[in-house]
C-alpha positions in Angstrom: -0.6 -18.7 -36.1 0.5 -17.0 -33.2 4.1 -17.1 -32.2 3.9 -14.6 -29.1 3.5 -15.9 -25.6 2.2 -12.7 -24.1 -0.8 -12.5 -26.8 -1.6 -16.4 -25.6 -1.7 -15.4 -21.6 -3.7 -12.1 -22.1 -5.7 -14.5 -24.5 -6.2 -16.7 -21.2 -7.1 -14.3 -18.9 -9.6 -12.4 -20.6 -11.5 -16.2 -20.3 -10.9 -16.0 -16.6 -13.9 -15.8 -13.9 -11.9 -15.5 -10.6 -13.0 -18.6 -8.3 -13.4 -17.0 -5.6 -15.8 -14.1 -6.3 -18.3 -12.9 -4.0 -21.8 -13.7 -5.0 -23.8 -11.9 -3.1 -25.4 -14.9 -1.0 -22.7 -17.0 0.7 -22.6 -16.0 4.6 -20.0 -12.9 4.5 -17.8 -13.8 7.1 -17.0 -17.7 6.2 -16.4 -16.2 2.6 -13.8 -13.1 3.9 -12.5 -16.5 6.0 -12.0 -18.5 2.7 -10.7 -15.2 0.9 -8.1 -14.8 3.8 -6.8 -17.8 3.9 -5.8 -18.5 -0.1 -4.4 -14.7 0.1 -2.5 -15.4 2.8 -1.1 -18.9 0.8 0.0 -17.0 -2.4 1.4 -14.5 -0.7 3.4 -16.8 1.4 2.5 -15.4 4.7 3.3 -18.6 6.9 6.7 -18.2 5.6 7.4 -15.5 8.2 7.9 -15.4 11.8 8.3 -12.9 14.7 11.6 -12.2 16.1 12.9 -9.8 18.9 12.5 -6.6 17.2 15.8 -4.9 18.4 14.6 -1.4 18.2 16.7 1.2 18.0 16.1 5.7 17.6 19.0 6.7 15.6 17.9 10.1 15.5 15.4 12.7 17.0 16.0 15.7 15.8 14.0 18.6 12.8 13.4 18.5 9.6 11.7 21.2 7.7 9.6 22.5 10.8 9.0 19.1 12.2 10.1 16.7 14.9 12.0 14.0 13.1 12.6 10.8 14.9 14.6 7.9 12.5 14.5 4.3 14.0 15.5 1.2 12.7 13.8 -2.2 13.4 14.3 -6.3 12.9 11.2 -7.1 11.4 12.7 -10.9 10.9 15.3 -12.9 11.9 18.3 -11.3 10.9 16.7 -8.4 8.4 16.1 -4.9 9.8 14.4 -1.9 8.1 14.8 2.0 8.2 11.4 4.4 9.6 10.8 8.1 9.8 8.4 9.2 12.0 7.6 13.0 11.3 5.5 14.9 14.5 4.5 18.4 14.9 7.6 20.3 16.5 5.1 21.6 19.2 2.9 18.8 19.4 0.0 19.0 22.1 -2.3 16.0 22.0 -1.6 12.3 20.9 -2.0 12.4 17.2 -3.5 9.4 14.6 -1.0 7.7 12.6 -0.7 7.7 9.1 1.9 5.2 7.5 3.3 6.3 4.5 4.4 3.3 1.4 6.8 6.0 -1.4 6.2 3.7 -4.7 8.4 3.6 -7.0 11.5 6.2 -6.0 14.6 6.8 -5.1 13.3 5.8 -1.3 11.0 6.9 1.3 13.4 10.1 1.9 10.9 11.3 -1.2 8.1 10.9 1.3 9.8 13.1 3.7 10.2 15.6 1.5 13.6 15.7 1.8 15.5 15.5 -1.7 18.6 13.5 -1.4 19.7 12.5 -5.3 19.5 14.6 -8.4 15.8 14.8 -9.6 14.7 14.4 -6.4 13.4 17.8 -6.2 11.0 17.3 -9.1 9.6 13.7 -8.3 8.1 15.2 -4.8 6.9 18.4 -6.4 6.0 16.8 -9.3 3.4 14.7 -7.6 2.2 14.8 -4.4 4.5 12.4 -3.5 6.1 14.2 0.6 3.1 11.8 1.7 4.3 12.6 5.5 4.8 16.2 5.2 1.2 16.2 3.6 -0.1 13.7 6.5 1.2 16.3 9.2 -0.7 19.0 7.9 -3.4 16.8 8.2 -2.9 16.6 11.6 -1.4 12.6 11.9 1.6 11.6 13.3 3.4 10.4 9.8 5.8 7.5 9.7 7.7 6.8 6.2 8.6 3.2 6.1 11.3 2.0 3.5 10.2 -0.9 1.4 12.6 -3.5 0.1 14.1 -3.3 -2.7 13.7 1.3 -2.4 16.0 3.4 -0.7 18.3 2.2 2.2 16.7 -1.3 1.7 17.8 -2.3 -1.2 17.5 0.2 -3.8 20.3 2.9 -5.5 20.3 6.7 -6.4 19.0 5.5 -9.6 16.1 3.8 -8.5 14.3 0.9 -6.5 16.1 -2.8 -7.3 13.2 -5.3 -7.0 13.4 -7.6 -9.7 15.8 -10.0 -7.9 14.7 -9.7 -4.4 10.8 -11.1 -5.6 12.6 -13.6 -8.1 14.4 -15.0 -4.9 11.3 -14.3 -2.4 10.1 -16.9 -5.1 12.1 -18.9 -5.2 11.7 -19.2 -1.0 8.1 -19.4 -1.0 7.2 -16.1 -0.5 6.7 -12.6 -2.2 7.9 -9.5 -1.8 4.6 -7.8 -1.7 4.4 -10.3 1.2 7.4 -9.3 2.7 6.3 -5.2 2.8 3.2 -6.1 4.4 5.1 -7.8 7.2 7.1 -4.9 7.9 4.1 -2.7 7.5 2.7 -5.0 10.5 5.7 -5.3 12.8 6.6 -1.8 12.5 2.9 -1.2 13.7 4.0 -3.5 16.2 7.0 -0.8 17.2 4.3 2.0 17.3 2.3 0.8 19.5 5.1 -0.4 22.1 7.1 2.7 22.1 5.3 5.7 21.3 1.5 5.3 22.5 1.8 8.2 24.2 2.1 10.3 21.1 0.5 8.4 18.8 -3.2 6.3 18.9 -3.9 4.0 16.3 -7.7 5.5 16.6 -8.2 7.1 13.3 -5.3 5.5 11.5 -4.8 5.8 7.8 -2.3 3.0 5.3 -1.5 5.1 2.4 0.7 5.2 -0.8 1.1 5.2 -4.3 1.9 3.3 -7.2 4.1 0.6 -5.9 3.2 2.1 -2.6 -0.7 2.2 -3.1 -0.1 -2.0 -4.3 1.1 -1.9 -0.5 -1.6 -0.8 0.8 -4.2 -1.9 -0.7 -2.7 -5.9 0.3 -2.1 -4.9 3.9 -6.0 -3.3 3.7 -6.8 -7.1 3.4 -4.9 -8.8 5.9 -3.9 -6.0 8.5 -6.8 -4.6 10.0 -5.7 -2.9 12.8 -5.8 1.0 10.4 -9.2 2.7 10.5 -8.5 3.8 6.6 -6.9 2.9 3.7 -5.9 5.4 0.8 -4.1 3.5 -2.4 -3.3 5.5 -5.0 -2.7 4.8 -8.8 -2.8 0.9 -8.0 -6.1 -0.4 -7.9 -7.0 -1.6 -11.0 -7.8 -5.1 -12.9 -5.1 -7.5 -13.2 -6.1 -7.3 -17.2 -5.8 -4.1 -17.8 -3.0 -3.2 -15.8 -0.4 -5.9 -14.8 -1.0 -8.4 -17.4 -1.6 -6.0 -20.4 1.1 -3.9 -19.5 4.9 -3.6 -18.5 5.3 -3.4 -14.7 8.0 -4.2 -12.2 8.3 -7.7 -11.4 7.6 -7.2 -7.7 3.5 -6.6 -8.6 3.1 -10.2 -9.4 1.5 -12.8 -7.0 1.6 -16.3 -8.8 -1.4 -17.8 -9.2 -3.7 -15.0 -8.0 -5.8 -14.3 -11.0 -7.3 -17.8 -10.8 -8.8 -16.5 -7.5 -9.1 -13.1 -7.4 -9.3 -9.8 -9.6 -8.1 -7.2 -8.0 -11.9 -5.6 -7.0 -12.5 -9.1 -5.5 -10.1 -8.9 -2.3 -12.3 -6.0 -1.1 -14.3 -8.7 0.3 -11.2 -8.7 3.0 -11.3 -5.3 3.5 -14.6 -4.0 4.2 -16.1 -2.3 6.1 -12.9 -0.7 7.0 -13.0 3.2 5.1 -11.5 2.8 1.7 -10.6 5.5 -0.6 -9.3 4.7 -3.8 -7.3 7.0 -6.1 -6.5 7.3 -9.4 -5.8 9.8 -12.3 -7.9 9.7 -15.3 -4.6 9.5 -17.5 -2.9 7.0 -16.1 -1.1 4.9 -18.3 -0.5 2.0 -16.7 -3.4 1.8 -14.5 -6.4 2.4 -17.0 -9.0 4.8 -15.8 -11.3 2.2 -17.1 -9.7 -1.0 -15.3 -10.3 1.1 -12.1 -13.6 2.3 -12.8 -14.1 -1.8 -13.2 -12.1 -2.5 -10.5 -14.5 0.3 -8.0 -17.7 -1.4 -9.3 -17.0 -4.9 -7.3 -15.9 -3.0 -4.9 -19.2 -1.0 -4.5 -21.1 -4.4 -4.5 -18.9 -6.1 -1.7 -19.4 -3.1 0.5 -23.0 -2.8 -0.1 -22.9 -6.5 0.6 -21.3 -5.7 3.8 -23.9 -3.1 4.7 -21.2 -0.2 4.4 -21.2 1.4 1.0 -20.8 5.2 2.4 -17.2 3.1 3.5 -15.8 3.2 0.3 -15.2 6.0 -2.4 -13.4 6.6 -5.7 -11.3 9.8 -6.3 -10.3 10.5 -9.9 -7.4 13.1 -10.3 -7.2 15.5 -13.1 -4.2 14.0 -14.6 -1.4 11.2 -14.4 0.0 8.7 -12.5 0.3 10.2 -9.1 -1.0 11.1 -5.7 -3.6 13.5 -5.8 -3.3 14.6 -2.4 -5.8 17.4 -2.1 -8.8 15.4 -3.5 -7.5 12.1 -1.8 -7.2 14.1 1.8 -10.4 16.1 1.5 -12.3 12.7 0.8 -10.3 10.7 3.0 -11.4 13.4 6.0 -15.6 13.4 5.0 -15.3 9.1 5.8 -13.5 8.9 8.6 -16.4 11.8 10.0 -18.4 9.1 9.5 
């Protein structure tokens, strides 16, 4: 007899066939339509509405060798968030943009490479994880957005606070993964009205990891105005990962696995490049709940007569950004 409610819901879902998985013969686009649609319902994407972004430059100064401009931004009515755009100190040519989502830190400061709080120090050498710093060498414009419920939105010097913002994004109909997308959109909104002359969005690149890479990987589906897309250590299946395993609360979409594994919304996101990233010991994404996860993948971009699009990067340890084998493959498809 079995007492345990967690054994009875991984019970149900390993019974689940997601509804709304590609078959192969439907017309492509009215699917992706379909797709687009639910995503955007259990997300709670209608919830939000444009406002007048009040922009604001706070700072323009250096940091570590490069430009550092800090800006603040109402992304809704009444909420504003923190960004840090990092730019060659002697930049020459309009640069590509690569937005940068830190997962589960202290804040996006970890991003910049900049340590702040004790440990610091460690969790950006210890990873990969001075995404902008990394995306400069790479020859982008980088711009570190702080998520809610991380950093100077939300979070503490012990860590990101998300379990009551999503219970009360809930509670209102919406998400908080929905919410970081928004800002991801409206801050590209900001980019393009204030800085075109320094940056394009030709060539553009979403990345993070972890909580970051969860991020990206949703805003790959419903923001389509990047070239690329680079999640890291969050593409998985819901089984293996978020329903087998302990997570924060804020990587839970109610309802979704009815609809969708996580492979499945790839339908949304193709032909756009794709790299996905993971580390062969992760232990709470499953090398082998990604390796599933790739596999629909594959097929949907095949489907969309793009599989050179998409690729699969495997790092030789952890969970956390490989950034030399993420980059160098990253680089070979947008050549393409």
């Amino acid at each position: 007899m079995n007492t345990i409610p967690q054994k009875h819901h991984i019970e149900l879902a390993e019974k689940i066939v997601p509804k709304l998985r590609y078959d192969g013969k439907t017309d492509f686009e009215a699917f992706r339509n379909i797709c687009t649609e639910r995503l955007r319902d259990l997300l709670g994407m209608d919830e939000f509405e444009k406002c007048d972004p009040i922009f604001e430059i706070t700072k323009d100064g250096e940091l570590n060798g490069n430009r550092h401009i800090h800006f603040t931004l109402q992304t809704e009515e009444g909420y504003f968030t923190h960004c840090d755009l990092l730019l060659p100190k002697e930049q020459k040519e309009i640069l590509p943009l690569c937005v940068c989502l830190q997962g589960h830190s202290k804040g996006s400061h970890i991003s910049l490479g900049m340590p702040i709080y004790p440990g610091d120090e460690e969790t950006i050498k210890g990873g990969d994880r001075d995404f902008a710093v990394r995306a400069v060498k790479e020859g982008f414009a980088a711009l570190a957005i702080e998520q809610r419920g991380f950093g100077k939105c939300g979070g503490t010097e012990h860590g990101p606070q998300c379990d009551v913002p999503q219970k009360t994004a809930l509670m209102l109909g919406r998400t908080l993964i929905g919410e970081r997308i928004w800002d991801v959109s409206r801050v590209l909104d900001a980019i393009e009205d204030h800085f075109s002359d320094i940056i394009t969005l030709d060539g553009s690149v979403l990345t993070g990891n972890s909580g970051g890479g969860t991020v990206t990987y949703y805003a790959a589906c419903l923001e389509h105005r990047f070239d690329a897309y680079m999640p890291s250590c969050a593409v998985c299946t819901y089984l293996d990962s978020i329903i087998k395993l302990y997570h924060c609360s804020c990587n839970y979409i109610p309802g979704i696995a009815k609809y969708f594994d996580m492979g499945d919304l790839a339908i949304m996101i193709a032909p756009k490049k794709l790299v996905v990233i993971c580390g062969k010991d992760d232990d709470i994404f499953p090398i082998d709940g990604v390796k599933k996860t790739f596999e629909i993948i594959k097929n949907i971009y095949t489907a969309a007569n793009a599989p050179e699009n998409c690729a699969l990067v495997i790092g030789d340890g952890g969970h956390r950004f490989y950034a030399d084998d993420g980059w160098k493959t990253m680089k070979e498809l947008l050549k393409k």
